[in-house]
TIMI-2910 file (N, C-alpha, C, CB; in pm, 1 decimal, decimal comma, always signed):
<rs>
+----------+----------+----------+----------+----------+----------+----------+----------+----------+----------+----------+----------+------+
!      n_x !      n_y !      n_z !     ca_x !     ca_y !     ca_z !      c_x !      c_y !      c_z !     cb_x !     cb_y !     cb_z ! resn !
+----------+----------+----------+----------+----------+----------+----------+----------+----------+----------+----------+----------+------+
!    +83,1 !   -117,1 !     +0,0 !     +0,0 !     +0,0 !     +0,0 !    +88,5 !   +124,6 !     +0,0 !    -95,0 !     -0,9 !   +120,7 !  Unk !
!    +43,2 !   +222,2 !    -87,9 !   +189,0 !   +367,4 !   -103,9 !    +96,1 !   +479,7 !     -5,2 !   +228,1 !   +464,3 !   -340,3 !  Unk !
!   +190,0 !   +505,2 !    +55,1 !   +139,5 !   +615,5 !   +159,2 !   +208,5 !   +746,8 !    +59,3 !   +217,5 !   +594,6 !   +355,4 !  Unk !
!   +130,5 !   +883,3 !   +139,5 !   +131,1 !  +1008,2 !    +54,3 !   +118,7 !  +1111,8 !   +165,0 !     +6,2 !  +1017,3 !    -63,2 !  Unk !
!   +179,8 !  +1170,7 !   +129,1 !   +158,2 !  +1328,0 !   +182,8 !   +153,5 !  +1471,6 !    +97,5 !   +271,6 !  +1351,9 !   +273,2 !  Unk !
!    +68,6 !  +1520,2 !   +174,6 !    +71,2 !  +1642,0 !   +127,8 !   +122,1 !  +1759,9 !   +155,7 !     -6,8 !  +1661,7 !   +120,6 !  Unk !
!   +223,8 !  +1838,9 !   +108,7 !   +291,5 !  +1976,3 !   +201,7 !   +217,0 !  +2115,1 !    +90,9 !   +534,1 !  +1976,0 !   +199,9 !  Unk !
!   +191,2 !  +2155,8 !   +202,0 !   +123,1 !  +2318,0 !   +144,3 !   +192,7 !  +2405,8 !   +227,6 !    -61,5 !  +2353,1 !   +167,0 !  Unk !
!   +262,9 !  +2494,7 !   +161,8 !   +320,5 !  +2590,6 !   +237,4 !   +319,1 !  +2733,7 !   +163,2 !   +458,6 !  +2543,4 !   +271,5 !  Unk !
!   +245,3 !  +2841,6 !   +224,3 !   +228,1 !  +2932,4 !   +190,6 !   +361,7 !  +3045,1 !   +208,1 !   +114,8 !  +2947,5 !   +244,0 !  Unk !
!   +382,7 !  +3104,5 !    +65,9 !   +479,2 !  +3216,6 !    +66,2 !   +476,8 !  +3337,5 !    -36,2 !   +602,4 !  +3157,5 !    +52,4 !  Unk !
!   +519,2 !  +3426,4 !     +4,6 !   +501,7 !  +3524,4 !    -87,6 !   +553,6 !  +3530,4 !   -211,0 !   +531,0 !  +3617,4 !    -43,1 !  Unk !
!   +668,3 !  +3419,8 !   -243,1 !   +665,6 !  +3443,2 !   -399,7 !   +717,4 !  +3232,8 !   -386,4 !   +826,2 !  +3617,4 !   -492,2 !  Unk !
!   +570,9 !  +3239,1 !   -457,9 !   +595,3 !  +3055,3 !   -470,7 !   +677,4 !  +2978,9 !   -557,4 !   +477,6 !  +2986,0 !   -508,4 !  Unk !
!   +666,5 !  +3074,5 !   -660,5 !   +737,5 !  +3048,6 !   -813,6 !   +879,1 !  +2978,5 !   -764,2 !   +771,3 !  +3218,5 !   -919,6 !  Unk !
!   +938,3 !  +3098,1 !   -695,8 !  +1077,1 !  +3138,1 !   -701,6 !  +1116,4 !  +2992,5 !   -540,8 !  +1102,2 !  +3371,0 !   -664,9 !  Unk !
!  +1050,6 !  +2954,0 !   -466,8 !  +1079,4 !  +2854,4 !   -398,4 !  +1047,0 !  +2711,1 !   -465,1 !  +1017,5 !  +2877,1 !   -280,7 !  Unk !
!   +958,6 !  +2692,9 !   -528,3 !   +926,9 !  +2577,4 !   -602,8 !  +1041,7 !  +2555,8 !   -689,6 !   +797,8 !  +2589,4 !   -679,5 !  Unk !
!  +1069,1 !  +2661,4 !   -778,3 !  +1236,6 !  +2664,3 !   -838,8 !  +1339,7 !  +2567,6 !   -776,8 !  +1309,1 !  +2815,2 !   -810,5 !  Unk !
!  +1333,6 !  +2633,5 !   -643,9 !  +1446,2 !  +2610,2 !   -602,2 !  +1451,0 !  +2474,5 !   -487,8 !  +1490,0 !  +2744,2 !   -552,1 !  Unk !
!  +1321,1 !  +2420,7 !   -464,1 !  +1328,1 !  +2283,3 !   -423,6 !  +1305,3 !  +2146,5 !   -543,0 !  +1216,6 !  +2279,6 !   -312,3 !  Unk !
!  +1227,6 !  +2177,0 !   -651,6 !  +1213,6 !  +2122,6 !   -764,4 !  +1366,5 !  +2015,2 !   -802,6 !  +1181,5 !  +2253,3 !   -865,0 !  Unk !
!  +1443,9 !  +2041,8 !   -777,6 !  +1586,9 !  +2007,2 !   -858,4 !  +1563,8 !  +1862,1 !   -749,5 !  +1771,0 !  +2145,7 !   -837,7 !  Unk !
!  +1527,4 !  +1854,4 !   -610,1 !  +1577,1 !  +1803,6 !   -503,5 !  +1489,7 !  +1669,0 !   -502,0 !  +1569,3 !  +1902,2 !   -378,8 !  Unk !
!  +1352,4 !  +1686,7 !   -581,4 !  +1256,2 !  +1623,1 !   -570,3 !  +1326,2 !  +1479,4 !   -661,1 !  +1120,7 !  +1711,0 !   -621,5 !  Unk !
!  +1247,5 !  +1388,3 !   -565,5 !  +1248,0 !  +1250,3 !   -653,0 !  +1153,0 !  +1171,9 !   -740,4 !  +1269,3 !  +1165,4 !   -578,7 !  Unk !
!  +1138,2 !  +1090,7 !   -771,0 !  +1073,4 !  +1024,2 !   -895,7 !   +909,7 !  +1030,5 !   -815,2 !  +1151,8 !   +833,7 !   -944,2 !  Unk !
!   +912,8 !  +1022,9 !   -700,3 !   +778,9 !   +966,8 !   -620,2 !   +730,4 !  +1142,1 !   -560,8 !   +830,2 !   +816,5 !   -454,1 !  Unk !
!   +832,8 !  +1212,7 !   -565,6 !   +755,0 !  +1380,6 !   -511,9 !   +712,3 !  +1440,5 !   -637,6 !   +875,6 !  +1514,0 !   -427,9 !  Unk !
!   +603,7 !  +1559,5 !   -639,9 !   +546,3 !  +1598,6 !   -740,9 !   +500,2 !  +1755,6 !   -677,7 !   +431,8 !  +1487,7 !   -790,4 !  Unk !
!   +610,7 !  +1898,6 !   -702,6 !   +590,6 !  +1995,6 !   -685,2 !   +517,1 !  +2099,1 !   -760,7 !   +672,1 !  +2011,1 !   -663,9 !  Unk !
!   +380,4 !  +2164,0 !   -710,1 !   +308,8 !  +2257,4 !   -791,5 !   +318,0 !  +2374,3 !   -749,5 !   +184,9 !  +2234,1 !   -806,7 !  Unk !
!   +251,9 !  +2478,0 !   -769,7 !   +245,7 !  +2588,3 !   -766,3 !   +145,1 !  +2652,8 !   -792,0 !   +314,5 !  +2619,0 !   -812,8 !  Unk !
!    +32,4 !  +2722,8 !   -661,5 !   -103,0 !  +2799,8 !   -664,1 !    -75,6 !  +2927,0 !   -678,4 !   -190,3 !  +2786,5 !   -545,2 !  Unk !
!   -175,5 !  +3049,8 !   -642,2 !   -179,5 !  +3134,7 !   -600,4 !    -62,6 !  +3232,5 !   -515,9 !   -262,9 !  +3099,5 !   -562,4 !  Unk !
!    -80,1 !  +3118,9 !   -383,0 !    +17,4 !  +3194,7 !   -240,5 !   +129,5 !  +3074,6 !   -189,8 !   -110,0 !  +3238,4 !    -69,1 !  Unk !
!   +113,8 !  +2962,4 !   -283,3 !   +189,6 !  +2875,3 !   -253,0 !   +256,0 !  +2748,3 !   -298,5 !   +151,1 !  +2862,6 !   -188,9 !  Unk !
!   +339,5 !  +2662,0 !   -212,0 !   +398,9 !  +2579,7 !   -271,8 !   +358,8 !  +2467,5 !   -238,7 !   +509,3 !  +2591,2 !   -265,7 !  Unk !
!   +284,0 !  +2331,9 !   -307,9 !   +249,6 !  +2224,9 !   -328,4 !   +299,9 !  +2144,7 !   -329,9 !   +211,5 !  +2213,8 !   -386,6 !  Unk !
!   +337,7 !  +2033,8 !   -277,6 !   +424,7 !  +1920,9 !   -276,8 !   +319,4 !  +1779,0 !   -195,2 !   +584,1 !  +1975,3 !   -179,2 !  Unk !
!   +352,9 !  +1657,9 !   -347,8 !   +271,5 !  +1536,6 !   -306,9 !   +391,1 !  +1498,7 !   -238,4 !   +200,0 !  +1427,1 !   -423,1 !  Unk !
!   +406,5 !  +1335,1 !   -204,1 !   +527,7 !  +1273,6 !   -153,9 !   +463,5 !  +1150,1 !   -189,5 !   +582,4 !  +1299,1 !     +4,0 !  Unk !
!   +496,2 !  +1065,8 !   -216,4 !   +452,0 !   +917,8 !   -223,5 !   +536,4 !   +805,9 !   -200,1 !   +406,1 !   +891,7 !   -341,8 !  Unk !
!   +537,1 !   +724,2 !   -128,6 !   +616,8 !   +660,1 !    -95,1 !   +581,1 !   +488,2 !    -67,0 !   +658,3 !   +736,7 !     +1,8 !  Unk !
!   +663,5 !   +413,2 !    -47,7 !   +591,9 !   +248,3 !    -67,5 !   +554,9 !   +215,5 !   +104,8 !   +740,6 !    +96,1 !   -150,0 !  Unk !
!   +669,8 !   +299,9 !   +194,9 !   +697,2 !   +253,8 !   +353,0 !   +678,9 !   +376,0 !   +383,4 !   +843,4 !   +183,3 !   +411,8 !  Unk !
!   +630,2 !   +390,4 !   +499,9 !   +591,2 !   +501,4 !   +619,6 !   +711,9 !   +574,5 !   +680,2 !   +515,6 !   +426,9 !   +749,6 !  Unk !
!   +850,1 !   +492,2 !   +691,8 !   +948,5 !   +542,7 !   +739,2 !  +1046,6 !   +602,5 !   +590,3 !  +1011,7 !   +426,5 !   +841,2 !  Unk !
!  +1034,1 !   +546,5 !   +506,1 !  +1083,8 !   +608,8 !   +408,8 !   +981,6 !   +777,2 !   +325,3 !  +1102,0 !   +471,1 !   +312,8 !  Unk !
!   +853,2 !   +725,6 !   +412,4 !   +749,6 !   +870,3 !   +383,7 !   +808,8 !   +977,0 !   +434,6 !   +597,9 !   +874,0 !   +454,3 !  Unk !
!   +790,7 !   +904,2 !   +584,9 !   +870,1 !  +1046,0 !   +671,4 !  +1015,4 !  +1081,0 !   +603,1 !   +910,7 !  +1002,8 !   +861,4 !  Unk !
!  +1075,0 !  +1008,0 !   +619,4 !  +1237,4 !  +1055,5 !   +559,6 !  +1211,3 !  +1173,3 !   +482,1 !  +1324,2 !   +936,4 !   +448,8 !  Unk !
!  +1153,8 !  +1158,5 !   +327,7 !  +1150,3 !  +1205,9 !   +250,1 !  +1069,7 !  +1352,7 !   +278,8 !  +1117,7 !  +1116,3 !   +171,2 !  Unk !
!   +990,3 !  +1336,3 !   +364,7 !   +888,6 !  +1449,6 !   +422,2 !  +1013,2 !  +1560,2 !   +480,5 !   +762,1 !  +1377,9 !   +571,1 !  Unk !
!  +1094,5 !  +1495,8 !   +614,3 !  +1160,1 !  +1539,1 !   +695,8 !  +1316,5 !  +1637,6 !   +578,7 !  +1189,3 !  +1391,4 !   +807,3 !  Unk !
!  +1306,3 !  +1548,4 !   +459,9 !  +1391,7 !  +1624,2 !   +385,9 !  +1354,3 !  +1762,5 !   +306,0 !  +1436,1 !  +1536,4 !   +301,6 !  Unk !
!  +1239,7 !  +1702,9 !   +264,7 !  +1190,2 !  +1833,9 !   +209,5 !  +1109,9 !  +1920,1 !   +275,4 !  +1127,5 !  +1816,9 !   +106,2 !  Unk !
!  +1117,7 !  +1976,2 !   +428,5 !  +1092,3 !  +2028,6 !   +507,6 !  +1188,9 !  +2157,4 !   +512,8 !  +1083,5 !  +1943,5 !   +598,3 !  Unk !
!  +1270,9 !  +2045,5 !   +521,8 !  +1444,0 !  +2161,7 !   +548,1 !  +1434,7 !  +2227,1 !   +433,2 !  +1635,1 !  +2077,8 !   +552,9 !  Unk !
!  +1437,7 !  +2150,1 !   +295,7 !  +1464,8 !  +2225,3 !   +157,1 !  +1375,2 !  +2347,5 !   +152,1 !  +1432,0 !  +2128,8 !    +22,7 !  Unk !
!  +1237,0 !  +2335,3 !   +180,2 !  +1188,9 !  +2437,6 !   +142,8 !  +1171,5 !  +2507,2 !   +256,5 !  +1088,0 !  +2422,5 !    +69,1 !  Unk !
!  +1225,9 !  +2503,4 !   +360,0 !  +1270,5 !  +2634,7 !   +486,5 !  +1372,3 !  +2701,7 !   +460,6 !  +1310,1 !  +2591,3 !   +632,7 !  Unk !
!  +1424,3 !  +2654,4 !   +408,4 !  +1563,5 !  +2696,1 !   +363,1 !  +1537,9 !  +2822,3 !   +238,5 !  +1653,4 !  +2543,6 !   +296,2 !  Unk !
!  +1464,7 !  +2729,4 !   +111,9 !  +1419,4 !  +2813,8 !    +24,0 !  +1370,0 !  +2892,1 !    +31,8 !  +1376,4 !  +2792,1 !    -33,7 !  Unk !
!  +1240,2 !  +2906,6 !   +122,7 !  +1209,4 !  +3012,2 !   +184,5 !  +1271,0 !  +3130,9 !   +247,8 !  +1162,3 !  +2974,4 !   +244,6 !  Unk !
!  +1365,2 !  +3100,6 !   +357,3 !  +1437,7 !  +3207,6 !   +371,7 !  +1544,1 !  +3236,2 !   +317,1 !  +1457,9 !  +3220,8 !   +463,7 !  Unk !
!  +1563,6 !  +3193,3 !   +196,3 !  +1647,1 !  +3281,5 !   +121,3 !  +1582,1 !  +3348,4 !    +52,4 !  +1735,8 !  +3233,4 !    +50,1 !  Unk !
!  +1435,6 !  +3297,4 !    -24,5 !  +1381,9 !  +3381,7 !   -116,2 !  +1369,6 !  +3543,3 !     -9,2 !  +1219,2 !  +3302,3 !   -181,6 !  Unk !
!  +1309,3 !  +3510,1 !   +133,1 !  +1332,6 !  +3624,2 !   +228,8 !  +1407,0 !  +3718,8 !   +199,0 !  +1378,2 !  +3592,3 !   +335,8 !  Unk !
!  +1509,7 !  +3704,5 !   +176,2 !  +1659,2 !  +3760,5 !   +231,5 !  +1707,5 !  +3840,0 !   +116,3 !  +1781,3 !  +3633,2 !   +271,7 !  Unk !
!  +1651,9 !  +3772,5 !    -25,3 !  +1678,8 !  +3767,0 !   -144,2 !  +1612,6 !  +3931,9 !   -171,0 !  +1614,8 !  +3624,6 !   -220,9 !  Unk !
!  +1461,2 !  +3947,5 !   -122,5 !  +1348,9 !  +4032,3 !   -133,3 !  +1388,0 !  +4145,5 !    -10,5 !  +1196,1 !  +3941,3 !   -112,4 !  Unk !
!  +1411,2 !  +4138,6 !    +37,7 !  +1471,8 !  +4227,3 !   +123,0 !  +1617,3 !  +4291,2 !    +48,6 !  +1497,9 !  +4144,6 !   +264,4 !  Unk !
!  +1707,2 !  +4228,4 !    +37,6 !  +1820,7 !  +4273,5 !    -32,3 !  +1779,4 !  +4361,5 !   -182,3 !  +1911,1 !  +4135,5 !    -59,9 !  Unk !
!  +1645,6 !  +4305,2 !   -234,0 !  +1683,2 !  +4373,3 !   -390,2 !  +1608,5 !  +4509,8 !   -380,4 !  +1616,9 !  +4272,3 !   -543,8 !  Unk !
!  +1460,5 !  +4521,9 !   -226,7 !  +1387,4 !  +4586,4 !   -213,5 !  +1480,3 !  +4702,1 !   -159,2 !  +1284,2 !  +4530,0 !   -151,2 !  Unk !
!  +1573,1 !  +4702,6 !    -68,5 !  +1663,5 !  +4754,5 !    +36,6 !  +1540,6 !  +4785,3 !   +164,8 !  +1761,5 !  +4910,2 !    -26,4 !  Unk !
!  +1513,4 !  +4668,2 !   +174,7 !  +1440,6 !  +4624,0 !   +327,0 !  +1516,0 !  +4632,2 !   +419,9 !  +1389,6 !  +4488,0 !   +347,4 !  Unk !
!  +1512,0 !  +4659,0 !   +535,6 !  +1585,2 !  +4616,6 !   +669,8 !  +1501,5 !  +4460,7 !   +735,8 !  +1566,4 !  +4770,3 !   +797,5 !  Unk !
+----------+----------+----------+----------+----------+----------+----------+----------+----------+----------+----------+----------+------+
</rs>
């Protein structure tokens, strides 16, 4: 039986994080892109290999996220 997850994570520019976790994704993840955010299935055959894969692309797109942050601030001259 393939277990699945779903990650929705809302950000202000989705495009530009989906970009940049997209490369990371494997044959069984499937990244989209709405409105305000970033979409990610996960599918997997085992529960512990679900999580793994969950727990990885957690980091990736926290990460992505705050750089896109940092990125938007720097080009805006935000503090």
């Amino acid at each position: 039986m393939t277990r699945h997850a779903t990650i929705t994570t809302a950000v202000p520019n989705p495009e530009l994080v989906a970009a940049a976790v997209r490369p990371d994704n494997t044959a069984e993840m499937d990244t989209q892109v709405t409105e305000d955010a970033v979409v990610t299935r996960i599918e997997r055959e085992d529960t512990g290999g679900l999580q793994s894969t969950v727990d990885d692309y957690v980091v990736n797109v926290t990460v992505a996220r705050e750089v896109a942050q940092h990125a938007n601030r720097h080009t805006t001259n935000e503090s």
